[in-house]
N, C-alpha and C positions, 0 to 999 in steps of 0.2 A: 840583589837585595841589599837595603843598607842596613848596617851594623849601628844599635843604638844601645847606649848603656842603659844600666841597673836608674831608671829613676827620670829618665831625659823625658821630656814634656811635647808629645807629637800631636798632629792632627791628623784625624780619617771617619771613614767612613760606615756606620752600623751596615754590615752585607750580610747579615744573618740574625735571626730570635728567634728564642724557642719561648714566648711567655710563660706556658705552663710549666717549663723546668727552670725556669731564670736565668736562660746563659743564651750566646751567640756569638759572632766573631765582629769585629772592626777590621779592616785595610786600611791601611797607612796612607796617608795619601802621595809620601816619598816613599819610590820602593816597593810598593804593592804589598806588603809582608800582612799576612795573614794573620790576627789577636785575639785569643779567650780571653770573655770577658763574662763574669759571672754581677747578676743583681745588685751583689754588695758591692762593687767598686763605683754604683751610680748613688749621691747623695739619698739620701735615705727621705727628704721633702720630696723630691723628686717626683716628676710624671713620670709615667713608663715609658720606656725606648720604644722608638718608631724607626722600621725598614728606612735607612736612605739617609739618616737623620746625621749633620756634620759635628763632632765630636772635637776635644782634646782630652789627650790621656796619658797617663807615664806606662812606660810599660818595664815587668819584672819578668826577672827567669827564674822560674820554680824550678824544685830542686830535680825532678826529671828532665830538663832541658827546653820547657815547651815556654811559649813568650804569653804573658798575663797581662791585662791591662786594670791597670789601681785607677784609683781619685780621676773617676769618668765625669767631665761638664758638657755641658752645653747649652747654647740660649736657650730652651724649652723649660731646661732642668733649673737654669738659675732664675730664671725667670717666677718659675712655680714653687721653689724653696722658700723666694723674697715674698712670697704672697702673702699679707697678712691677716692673722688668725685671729679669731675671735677670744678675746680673754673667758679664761674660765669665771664663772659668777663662785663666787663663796659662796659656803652652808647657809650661813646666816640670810643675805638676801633672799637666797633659791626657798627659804621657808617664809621668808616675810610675805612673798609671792604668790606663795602657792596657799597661805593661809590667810592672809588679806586683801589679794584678789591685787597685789600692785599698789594698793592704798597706806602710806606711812600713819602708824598710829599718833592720835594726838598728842603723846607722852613725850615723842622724839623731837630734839632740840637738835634742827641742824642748823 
């Protein structure tokens, strides 16, 4: 097994999810070493983790000794975070809209 510090930046492999409880393990792809890794360490835009799917991760040792993996990427994930979102509409329009049917009153000087 290779020995990896507090924080060092690895690639592997999702070999396990639980969706309904939000956890599963990663393999390293040096070294075979087995990773928890819990929902919150995959951006939060994020798609959901897919069986099989190729990763980078840092990985910590929590205070009983077991190996955790933080700030989880991958092209799926970065891809679906840069996705761009629809601006929220203001009060103001969302009423002009829903009261004049889309139509700017004659009054408005744009």
């Amino acid at each position: 097994m290779v020995d990896v510090d507090d924080g060092t930046r690895v690639t592997g492999t999702l070999t396990a999810w639980n969706d309904d409880r939000g956890f599963g393990f990663l393999t390293t792809d040096v070294g075979d070493r087995r990773v928890f890794v819990h929902i919150s360490a995959f951006p939060r835009a994020s798609v959901r983790p897919v069986l099989g799917e190729s990763v980078s991760f840092e990985i910590e040792t929590a205070p009983d000794g077991r190996s955790l993996a933080r700030r989880v990427t991958g092209e799926r994930m970065v891809r679906a975070a840069a996705a761009p979102r629809k601006a929220a509409e203001s009060p103001r329009r969302r009423f002009a809209r829903r009261i004049l049917g889309g139509r700017r009153p004659a009054s408005f000087d744009y």
